[in-house]
Structures are given as structure tokens and as C-alpha cells.
C-alpha positions in Angstrom: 0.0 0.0 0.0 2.9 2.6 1.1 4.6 1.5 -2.4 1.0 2.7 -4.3 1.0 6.3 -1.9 4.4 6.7 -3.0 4.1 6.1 -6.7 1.0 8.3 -6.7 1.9 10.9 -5.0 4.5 11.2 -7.8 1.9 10.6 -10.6 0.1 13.4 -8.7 3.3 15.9 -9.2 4.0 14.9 -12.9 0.4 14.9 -14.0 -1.2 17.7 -12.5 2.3 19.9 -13.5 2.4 18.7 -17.5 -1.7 19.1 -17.2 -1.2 22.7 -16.1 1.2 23.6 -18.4 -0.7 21.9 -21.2 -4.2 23.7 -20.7 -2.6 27.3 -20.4 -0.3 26.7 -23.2 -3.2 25.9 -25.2 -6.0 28.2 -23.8 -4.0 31.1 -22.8 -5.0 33.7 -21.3 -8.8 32.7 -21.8 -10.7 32.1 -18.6 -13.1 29.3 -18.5 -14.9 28.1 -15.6 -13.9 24.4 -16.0 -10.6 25.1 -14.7 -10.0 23.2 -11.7 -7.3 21.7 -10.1 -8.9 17.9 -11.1 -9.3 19.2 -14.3 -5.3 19.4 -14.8 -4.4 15.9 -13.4 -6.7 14.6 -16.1 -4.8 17.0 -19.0 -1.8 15.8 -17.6 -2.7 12.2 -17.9 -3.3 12.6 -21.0 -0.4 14.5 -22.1 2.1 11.7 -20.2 0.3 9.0 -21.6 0.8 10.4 -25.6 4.4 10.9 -23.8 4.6 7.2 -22.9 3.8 5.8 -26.2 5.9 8.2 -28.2 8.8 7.6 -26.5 8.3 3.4 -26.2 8.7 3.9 -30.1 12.2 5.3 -30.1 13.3 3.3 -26.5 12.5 1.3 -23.7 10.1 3.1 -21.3 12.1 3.4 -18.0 14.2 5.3 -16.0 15.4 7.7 -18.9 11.5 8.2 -19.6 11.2 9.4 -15.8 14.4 11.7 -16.2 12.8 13.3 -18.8 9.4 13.2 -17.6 11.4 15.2 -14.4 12.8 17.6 -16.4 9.9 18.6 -18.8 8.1 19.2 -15.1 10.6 21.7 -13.9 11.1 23.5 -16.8 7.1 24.3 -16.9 7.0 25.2 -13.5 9.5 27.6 -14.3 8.0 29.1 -17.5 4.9 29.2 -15.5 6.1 29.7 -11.7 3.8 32.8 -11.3 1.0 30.9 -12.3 1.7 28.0 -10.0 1.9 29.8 -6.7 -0.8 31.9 -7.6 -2.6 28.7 -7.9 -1.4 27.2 -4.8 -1.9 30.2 -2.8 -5.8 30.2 -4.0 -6.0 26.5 -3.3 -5.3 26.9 0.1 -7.3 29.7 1.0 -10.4 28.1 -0.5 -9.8 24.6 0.2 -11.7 23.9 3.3 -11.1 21.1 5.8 -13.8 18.9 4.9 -13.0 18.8 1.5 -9.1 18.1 2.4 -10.5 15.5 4.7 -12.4 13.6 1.6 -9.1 13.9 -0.4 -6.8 12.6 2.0 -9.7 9.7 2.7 -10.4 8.8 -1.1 -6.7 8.6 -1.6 -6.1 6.1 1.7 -8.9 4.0 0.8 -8.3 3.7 -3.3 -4.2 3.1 -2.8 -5.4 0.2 -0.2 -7.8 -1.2 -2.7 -4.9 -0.9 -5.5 -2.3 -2.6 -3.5 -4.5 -6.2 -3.5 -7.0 -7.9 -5.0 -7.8 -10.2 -8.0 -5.8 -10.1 -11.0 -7.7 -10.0 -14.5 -7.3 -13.4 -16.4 -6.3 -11.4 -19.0 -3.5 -9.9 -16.8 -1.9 -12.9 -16.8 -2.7 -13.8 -20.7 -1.1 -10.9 -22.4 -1.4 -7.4 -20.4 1.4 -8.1 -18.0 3.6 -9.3 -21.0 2.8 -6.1 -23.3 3.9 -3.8 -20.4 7.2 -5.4 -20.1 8.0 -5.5 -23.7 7.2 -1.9 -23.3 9.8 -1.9 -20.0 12.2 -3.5 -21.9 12.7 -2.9 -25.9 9.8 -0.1 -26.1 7.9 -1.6 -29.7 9.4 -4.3 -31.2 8.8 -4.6 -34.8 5.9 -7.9 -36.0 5.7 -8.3 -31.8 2.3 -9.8 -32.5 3.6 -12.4 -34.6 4.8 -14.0 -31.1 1.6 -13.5 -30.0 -1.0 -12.1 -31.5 -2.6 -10.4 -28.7 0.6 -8.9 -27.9 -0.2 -6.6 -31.4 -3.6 -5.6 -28.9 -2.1 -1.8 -28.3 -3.9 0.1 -26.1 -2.1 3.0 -24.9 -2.4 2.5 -21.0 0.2 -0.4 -21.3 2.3 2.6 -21.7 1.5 4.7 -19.4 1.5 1.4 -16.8 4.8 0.6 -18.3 6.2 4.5 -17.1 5.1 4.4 -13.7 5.9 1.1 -12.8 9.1 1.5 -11.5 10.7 -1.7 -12.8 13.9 0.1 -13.5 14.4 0.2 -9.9 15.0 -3.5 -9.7 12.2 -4.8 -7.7 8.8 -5.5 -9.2 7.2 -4.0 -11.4 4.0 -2.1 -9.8 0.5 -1.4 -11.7 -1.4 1.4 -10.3 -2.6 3.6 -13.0 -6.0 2.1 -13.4 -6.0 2.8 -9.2 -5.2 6.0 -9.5 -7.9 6.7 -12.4 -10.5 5.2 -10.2 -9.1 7.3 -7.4 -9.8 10.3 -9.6 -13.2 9.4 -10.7 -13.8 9.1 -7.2 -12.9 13.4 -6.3 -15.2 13.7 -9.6 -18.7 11.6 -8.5 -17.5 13.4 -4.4 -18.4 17.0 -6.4 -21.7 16.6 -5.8 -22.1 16.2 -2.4 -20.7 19.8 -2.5 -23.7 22.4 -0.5 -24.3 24.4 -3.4 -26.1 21.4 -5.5 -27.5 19.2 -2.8 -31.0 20.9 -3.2 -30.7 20.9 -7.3 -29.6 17.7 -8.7 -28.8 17.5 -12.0 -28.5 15.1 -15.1 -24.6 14.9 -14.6 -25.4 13.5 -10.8 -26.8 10.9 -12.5 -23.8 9.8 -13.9 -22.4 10.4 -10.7 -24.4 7.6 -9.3 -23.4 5.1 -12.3 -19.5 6.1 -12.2 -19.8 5.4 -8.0 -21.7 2.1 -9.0 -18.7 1.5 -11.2 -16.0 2.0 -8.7 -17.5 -0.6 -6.1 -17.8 -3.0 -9.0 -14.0 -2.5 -9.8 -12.4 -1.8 -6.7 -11.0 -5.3 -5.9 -10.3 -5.4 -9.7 -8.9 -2.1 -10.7 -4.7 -3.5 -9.6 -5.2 -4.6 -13.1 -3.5 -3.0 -15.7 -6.7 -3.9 -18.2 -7.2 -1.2 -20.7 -11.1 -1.7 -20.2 -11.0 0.1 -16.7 -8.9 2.7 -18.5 -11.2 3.4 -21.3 -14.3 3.5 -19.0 -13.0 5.9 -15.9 -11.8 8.2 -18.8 -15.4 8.2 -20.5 -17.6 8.5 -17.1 -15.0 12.1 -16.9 -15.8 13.2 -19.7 -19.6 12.7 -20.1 -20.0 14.2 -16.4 -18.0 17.4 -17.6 -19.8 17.9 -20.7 -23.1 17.9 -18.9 -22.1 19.9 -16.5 -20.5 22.9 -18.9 -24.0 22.7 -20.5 -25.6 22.4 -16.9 -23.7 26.1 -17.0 -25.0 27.1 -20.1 -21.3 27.4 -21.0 -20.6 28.6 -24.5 -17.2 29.5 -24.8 -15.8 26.5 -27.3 -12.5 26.0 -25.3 -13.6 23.9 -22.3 -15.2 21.7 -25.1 -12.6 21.0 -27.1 -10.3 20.0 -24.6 -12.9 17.2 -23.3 -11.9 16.3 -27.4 -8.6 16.2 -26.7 -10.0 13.4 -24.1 -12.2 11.5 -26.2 -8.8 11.3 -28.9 -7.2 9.6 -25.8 -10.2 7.0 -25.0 -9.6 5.6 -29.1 -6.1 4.8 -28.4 -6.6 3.5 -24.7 -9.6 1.3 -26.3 -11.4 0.9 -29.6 -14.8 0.1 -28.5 -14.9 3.7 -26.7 -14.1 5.3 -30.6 -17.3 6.4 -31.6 -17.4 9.0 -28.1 -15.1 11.2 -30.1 -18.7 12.1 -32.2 -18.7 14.8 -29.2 -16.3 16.9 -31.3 -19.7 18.1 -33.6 -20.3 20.9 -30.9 -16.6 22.5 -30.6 -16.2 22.5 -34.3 -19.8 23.9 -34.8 -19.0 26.2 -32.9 -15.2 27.3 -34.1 -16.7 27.4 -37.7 -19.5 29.3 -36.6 -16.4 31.6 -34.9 -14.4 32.0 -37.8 -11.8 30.4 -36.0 -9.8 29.3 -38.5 -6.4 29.4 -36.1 -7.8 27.2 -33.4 -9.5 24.8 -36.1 -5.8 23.7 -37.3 -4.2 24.5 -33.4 -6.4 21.6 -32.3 -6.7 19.5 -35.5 -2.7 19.1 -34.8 -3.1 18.4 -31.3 -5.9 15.4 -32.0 -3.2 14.2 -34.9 -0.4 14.4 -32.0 -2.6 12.4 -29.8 -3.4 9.5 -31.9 -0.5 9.5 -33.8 1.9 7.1 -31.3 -0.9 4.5 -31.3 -1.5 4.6 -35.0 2.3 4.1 -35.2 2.7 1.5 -32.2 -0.4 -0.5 -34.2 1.7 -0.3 -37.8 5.4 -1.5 -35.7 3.4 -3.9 -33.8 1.6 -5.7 -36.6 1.7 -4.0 -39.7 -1.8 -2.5 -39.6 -3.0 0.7 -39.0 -5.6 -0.3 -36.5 -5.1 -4.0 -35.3 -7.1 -6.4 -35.9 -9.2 -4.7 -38.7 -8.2 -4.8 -41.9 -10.6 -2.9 -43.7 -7.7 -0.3 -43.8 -5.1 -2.0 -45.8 -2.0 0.5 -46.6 1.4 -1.0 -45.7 3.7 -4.4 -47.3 5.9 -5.5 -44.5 7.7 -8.7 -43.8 6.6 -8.5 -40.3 2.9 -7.8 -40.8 0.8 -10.2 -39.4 -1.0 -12.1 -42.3 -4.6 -10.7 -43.1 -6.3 -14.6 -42.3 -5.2 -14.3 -39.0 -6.0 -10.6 -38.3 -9.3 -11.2 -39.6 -9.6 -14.6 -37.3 -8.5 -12.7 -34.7 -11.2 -9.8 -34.9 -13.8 -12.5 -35.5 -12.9 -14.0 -32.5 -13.2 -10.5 -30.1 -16.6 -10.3 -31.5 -17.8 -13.5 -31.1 -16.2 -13.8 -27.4 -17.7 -10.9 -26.8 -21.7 -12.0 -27.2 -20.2 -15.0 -25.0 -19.3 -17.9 -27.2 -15.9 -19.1 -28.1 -16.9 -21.2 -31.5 -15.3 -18.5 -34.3 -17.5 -20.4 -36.6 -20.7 -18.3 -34.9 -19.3 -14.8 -36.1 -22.1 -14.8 -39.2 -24.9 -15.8 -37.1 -27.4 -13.7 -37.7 -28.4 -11.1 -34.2 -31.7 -12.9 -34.2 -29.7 -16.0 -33.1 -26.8 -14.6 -30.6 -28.6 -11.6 -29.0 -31.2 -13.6 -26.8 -28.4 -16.2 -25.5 -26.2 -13.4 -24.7 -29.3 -11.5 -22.8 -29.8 -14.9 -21.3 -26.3 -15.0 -19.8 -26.2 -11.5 -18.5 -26.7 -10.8 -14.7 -29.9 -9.3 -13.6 -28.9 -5.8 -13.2 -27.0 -5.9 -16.6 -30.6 -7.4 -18.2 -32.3 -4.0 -16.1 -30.3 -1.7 -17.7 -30.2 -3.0 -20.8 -33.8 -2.9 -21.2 -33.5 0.9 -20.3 -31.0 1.5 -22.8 -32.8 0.1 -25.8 -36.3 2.1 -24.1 -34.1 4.8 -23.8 -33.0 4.2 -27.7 -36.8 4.8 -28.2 -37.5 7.8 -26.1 -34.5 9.5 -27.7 -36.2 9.3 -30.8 -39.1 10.9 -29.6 -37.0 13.9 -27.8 -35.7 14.5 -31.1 -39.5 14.7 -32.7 -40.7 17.0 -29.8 -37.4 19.1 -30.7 -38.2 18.9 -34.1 -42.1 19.9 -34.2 -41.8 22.5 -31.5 -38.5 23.4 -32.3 -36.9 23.5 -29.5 -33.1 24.7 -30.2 -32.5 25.3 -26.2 -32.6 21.0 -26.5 -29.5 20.9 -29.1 -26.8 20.4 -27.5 -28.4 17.8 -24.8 -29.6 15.8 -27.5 -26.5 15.9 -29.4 -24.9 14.3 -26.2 -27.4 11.8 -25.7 -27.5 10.9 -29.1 -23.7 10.2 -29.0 -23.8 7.9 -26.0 -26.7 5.7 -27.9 -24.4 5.4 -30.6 -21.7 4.1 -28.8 -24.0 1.4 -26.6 -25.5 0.4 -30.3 -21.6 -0.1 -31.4 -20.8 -2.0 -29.0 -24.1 -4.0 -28.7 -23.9 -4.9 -32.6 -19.9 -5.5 -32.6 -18.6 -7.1 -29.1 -20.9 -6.5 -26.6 -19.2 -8.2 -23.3 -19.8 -6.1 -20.5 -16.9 -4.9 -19.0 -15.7 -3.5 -22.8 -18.7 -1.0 -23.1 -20.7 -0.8 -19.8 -20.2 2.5 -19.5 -22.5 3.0 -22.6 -25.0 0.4 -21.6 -25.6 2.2 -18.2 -25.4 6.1 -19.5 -27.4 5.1 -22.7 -30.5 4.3 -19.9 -29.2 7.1 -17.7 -29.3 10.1 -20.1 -32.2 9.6 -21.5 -34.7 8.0 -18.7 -33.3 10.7 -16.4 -33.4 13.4 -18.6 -37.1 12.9 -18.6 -37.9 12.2 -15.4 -36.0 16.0 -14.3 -38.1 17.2 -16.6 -41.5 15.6 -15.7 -41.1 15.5 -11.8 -41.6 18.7 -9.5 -38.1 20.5 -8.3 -39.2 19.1 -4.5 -39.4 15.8 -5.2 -36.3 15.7 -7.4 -34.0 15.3 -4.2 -36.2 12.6 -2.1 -36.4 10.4 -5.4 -32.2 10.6 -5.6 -31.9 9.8 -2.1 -34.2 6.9 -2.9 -32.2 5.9 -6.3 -28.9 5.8 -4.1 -30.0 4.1 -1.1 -31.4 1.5 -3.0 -28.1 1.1 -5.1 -26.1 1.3 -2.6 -27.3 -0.5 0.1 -26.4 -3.7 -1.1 -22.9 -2.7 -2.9 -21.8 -0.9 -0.2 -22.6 -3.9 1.7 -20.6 -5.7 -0.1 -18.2 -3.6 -0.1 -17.7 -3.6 3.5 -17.4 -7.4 3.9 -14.5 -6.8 0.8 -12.3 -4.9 2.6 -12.8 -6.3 5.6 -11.8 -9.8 4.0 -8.7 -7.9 2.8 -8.2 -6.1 5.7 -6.3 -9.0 7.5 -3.9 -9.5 4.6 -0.4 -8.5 3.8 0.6 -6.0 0.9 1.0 -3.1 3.8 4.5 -2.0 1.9 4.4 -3.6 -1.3 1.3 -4.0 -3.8 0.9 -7.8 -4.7 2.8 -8.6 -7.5 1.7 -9.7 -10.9 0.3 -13.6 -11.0 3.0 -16.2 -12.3 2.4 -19.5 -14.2 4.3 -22.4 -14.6 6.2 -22.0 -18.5 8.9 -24.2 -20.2 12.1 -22.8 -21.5 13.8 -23.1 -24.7 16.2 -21.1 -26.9 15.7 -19.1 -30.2 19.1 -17.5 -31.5 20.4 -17.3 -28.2 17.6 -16.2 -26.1 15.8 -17.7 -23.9 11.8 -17.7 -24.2 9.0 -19.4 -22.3 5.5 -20.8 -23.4 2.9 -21.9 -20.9 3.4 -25.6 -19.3 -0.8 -25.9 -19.3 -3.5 -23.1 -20.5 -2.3 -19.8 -21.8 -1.3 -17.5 -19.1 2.7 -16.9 -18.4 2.5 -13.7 -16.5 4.9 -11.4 -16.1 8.0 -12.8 -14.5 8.9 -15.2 -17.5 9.8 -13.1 -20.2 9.3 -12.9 -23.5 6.9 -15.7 -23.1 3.7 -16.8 -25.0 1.1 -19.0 -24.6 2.5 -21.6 -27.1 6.1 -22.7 -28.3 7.2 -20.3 -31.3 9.1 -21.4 -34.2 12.3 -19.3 -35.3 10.5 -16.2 -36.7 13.4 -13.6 -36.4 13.8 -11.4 -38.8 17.4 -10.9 -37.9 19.8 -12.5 -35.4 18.6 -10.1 -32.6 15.3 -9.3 -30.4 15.5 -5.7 -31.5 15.0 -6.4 -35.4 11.7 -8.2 -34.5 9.5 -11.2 -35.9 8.1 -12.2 -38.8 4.8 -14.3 -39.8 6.0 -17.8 -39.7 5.3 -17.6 -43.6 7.4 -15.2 -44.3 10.1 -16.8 -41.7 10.2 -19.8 -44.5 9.7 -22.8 -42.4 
């Protein structure tokens, strides 16, 4: 636990200074009222994490990484030292005790859920692996023709990979997704604040779904998976963007930042791509502006954003976006042949509605939808019949808005519609729950509770919340409590538990020694390289460093 304070507190330093710098380089002098101190950790995540992956392409992401990480820091505080302690000396005249108390508290009880827990099968299968090829070698050209899921690039492997202090020689630690749910955590605590208690608001509905969310993780989230990533990131962004239209805001800035976000969420995880539709307003609204600086200030900055995954993704594999091939622009001798990329995205899709036969990828939705209802939980089977109610509903906001023409119902709409786009994406393409649940829950959410704030009396609004969350939370927090309490009696008091380990097998390829798995498919982390099955001699060269190729192209 002391090891995940430590390592946080130092993700606190180098997120929320590169977050700091990053907005007020790119806003300015402009004032905007989304401009609080969570705001920049989140900036700065994001500006470390496009960090992260550009430098795993040119080296190994370690202890030069941090140095320069360390530096960048300290140069911005000194271009922008007035800034800073004028910051600093307004945070702590307004910061009062109670909300330093919730801080400090969130922070103790998320770093002692991050230090234990139960590690994601998938952990063992390929995450732990693609963070210590990141540790070691960076991007390794064809990696994915070792494994194929090792060519699965999602940027918080990199971002893991910086902060987890391997290159000090012990183990190496996996806190990000912690310290995202930690985050989330300040964000859903805003609205306890006095001044909204009396006046709920769509965005505390989300509230209530990213809380549910963080009980359902929080003996989960020391996992590195990319699917915790991609969700925290999304519940920010959607409660932000409600809550600059809660403000009427209408200055495009605060906007397109939140873009800048959604840009992050593709390369973190594909099934949250179709969020980035949120850009319509900002760019409605610069071309409305005549802002033709700030058009091609922040289509640079979305093409810096992405650009280290869409490279990592060609390295990798040899395709732009891994496994699809519907995009088909380079010739490599390490590109992972198209059968396979194509069996490989056939089987995401099919394991996703909850079957592992590839051969059921055609079946029609008539014939996998009702098994995969079947085998949801009954919460999941609530929510989703909300969402696809809430599908229908949308469609008759849009009709009011329509006939009565009702332009002050824009903007919600065109966030509503968004997230029932995404929860139709990733209903129709792979819909296991924990890669879009998220969408599921704020595709019911935005538009159920949209109506009922609009139907129900201001006085009941606050009794009918109260209600909403006792009855949610009753029973998780319940559960909750006998969670940490079952924890509570375990080690990992200085050191987070380590990644799982699995019995491999040795053997040697051009002088180095890899592992495969002595039963199942999981090697972990310890073993490395290592894959679930023994690989043929698929270097390209004599050394690690020049990569692999398809065992076609390899000639045996």
C-alpha cells in the first residue's frame, strides 16, 4: 500500500504539472470556468500517456523516460512559476477542511484497494507481457507475430509501463487504473458539494453510475486492463460535458479540450471510438467563430494524440488499427498475415456475445442476442432494457425538438444521441460487458433521467435521488464492507501484490531464452518474452531488437 502512496503521490506531481502547463499553453490567457485543479491531473494524464507511447517507439520506457518526464516538469513550473503559486496560494485559502479530509480519505482507501486484489485473467494472458516489452525494448517490430494479442495496443500499457518502477529492480507495480479510479472518485464526491445538494442535476446521475462502477471495480482495478482505463476516462468526460451545458457554458474551449479526451479514450480502447462524435459541438461552434487558427491549433493536437498509437499499431503488426483490416496500406515482412487478423477480430466479437466457437461470427443477431441476454446478470438485463427504451424515447425527444422546435434541446440531445451510438456499437460488434458498460448504463441514464427531471416537481427531485442511491447502494456498499474487511487481515501493507505467475517451459531461439505456458495460456509477467504456445524461429534478424516475422514469411 505505502509503495501505491508513494508512486501516486508522484503521478500526482507529474500529472497535475504537464496538465497545467498543457491547458494554459493551449487556452492562454482565456478564462473558463472548467478550470480546476482535477481538471489538470486529467490534462496531464493525458499529455504523459501520448508521452509514454511516443517515447516506447524510439526506446525502452524506464528510468530515462522518468528523467525526462522530471525535467519537462521543472522547466514548466519555471516558464509558469507565477501561475503556480498563484494557484497554490488560492487552493489553500479556499480549500476547506472537509474537502481536504475527503481527499486525503479517497486517496487512503483507493491506494489500499490498488495494492490487493484479484488479478484479470487477462492480466496474466497478455497485459502483464505487453507492459514489459514496453519496459524492456519499447515496440518491437511484428511483436504480434509471437503473440497475436501482444499486437492488442492500447495505450495505458504505456503509461503502466512508465510508472511502474521496474527500472528500480524490484517488481514492477500497476497502479494507474488505481489511481484513475481514485480520480473518478474526487469527480462523482463533487456533488455532495452544498451548493447542488437541493438541485440535482442530469450529470449526478452519472455520478451515481461512475460510483456504482468504482464498487464493482475496486478489488479489480490492480489490473492494468485497458477496459478500466477506457471506462473511468469516458464516465469524466460525459459528467464534464453535462455539466459545462448544466452552465450554459458557451465558450468552445472547455469543449474542445474534453476532445482532446475523447482522442485519448480511441487509443486506450477501440470500443470507446465512436465517443469522439462529441467533437460536432466544438467544431460547430469554431466554424461558426471563424476560428480558423484554433480549427488547425487543435486538429494538430488530436493528430499528436493519436499519432503514437497509429504508429505502435503499424510496428506492432503491420496495420494501422489492429485487428481490422478494412484499412489496408502497408507491405511489410513482419505484418501479421490478413487470415489471421481477420480470425483474430472474428474472435473478439464472437467472445464478446459470449461464445468461443469462431465459426458463430455470421450468425445472424436474431440468433446470438437472446443467449447473450440470457447469460447476463440481472442488473445488466435491467439496464439494458432501459437503454434500448431509452433508444426509443431519444427518438421521440428529437421529434418534440423537431415539431416544436426546441433549439434550447441541441446540445443535450447531441450528447445523448452520441452515447446511444456508442451502446448500439458496442451492442452490434462485441458487446461483453466490462468492454462498453459505460455506454450500456449512460445510454439508460441520459435519456430515462433526462425525462424524469423534466417531468417531476423541483421538490421531489432530491427525495427520489436519495431513494435511487439508497437502493443502489445498500447492497454494494454492503458488499463492499465485507471486501475490505476480507482484505483487511492480509499483507501487501508495503508492497502492492505482484503480478500472477504460471508455470512456463524454457527453450532457446538465437540465443535467447523464451518461455510458453506448461498448461492453459497464461505466463505472466516474471517469464519473459513468453507466449502461450512454443514459437518457431520467426526472427527477422539475429537479434530481439529487429523483431518477428509471420512464420510464412520466416520460411519454415
Amino acid at each position: 500500500m505505502i509503495s501505491v502512496m508513494i508512486i501516486w503521490l508522484y503521478m500526482l506531481f507529474t500529472c497535475y504539472v504537464t496538465g497545467f502547463a498543457c491547458i494554459k499553453a493551449i487556452s492562454g490567457n482565456a478564462k473558463f470556468e472548467a478550470q480546476r485543479e482535477i481538471s489538470y491531473l486529467y490534462a496531464g494524464i493525458g499529455a504523459v500517456t501520448v508521452y509514454a507511447q511516443f517515447f516506447s517507439i524510439f526506446w525502452r520506457v524506464g528510468l530515462a523516460a522518468n528523467l525526462v518526464l522530471l525535467l519537462v516538469c521543472f522547466l514548466c513550473m519555471i516558464r509558469y512559476r507565477r501561475e503556480f503559486l498563484a494557484k497554490w496560494h488560492t487552493i489553500r485559502l479556499t480549500m476547506k477542511p472537509s474537502q481536504t479530509a475527503f481527499v486525503i480519505g479517497m486517496f487512503l482507501l483507493f491506494a489500499y484497494g490498488t495494492s490487493r486484489g484479484i488479478i484479470h485473467y487477462d492480466t496474466g494472458l497478455y497485459h502483464a507481457q505487453s507492459i514489459r516489452w514496453i519496459e524492456e525494448y519499447g515496440v518491437i517490430p511484428g511483436l504480434g507475430n509471437l503473440h497475436s494479442r501482444l499486437a492488442y495496443n492500447s495505450a495505458s500499457f504505456c503509461l503502466s509501463a512508465l510508472y511502474s518502477m521496474a527500472f528500480l529492480g524490484g517488481q514492477s507495480y500497476h497502479c494507474c487504473a488505481g489511481f484513475l479510479a481514485f480520480l473518478l472518485s474526487l469527480v462523482c464526491g463533487e456533488a455532495i458539494r452544498r451548493d447542488r445538494v437541493k438541485r440535482p442535476v442530469l450529470s449526478d446521475f452519472v455520478r451515481i453510475m461512475g460510483i456504482y462502477y468504482l464498487l464493482n471495480i475496486f478489488d479489480e482495478m490492480i489490473s492494468p486492463a485497458s477496459d478500466y482505463f477506457m471506462v473511468l476516462l469516458v464516465f469524466f468526460i460525459v459528467i464534464r460535458w453535462l455539466e459545462l451545458l448544466e452552465r450554459e457554458e458557451k465558450f468552445y474551449l472547455p469543449y474542445a479540450l474534453l476532445c482532446l479526451m475523447c482522442v485519448l479514450v480511441i487509443s486506450v480502447k477501440l470500443s470507446g471510438a465512436l465517443v469522439l462524435l462529441l467533437v460536432l459541438k466544438p467544431a460547430v461552434q469554431m466554424i461558426k467563430e471563424k476560428r480558423r487558427k484554433e480549427i488547425v491549433k487543435f486538429l494538430l493536437l488530436g493528430l499528436i494524440a493519436i499519432a503514437p498509437f497509429l504508429i505502435r499499431n503499424v510496428i506492432l503488426s503491420g496495420w494501422l488499427i489492429y485487428p481490422f483490416t478494412a484499412i489496408d496500406l502497408f507491405d511489410m515482412d513482419f505484418k501479421i498475415p490478413k487470415g489471421m487478423a481477420n480470425y483474430d477480430a472474428k474472435e473478439i466479437q464472437v467472445w464478446g456475445r459470449g461464445f468461443t466457437d469462431v465459426t458463430r461470427y455470421d450468425d445472424p443477431i436474431t440468433a446470438w442476442l437472446p443467449e447473450w441476454v440470457a447469460g447476463l446478470d440481472g442488473t445488466d438485463k435491467v439496464f439494458l432494457a432501459l437503454a434500448a427504451s431509452g433508444v426509443v424515447l431519444l427518438l421521440f425527444f428529437f421529434a418534440y425538438a423537431v415539431i416544436k422546435k426546441r433549439k434550447d434541446m441541441i446540445d443535450y440531445l447531441h450528447v445523448a444521441l452520441t452515447l446511444v451510438v456508442c451502446f448500439l456499437f458496442w451492442l452490434c460488434s462485441a458487446p461483453l460487458i466490462r468492454y462498453g458498460c459505460v455506454f450500456l448504463w449512460l445510454a439508460a441514464v441520459v435519456t430515462w433521467g433526462y425525462l424524469y427531471l423534466k417531468l417531476s416537481p423541483h421538490t421531489d427531485r432530491f427525495k427520489l435521488l436519495t431513494v435511487v442511491i439508497c437502493l443502489i447502494g445498500v447492497y454494494k456498499l454492503s458488499m463492499f464492507g465485507m471486501e475490505l474487511w476480507r482484505m483487511a487481515f492480509t499483507e501487501y501493507v508495503i508492497c502492492q501484490k505482484d503480478y500472477d505467475n504460471f508455470e512456463t517451459k524454457a527453450y532457446e531461439l538465437h540465443g535467447y531464452t523464451f518461455y510458453y505456458s506448461e498448461s492453459g495460456d497464461r505466463t505472466g509477467y516474471e517469464d519473459f518474452p513468453a507466449s502461450p504456445v512454443k514459437a518457431e524461429d520467426i526472427f527477422r534478424g539475429n537479434t530481439i531488437e529487429e523483431g518477428f516475422r509471420d512464420i510464412i514469411h520466416s520460411g519454415k
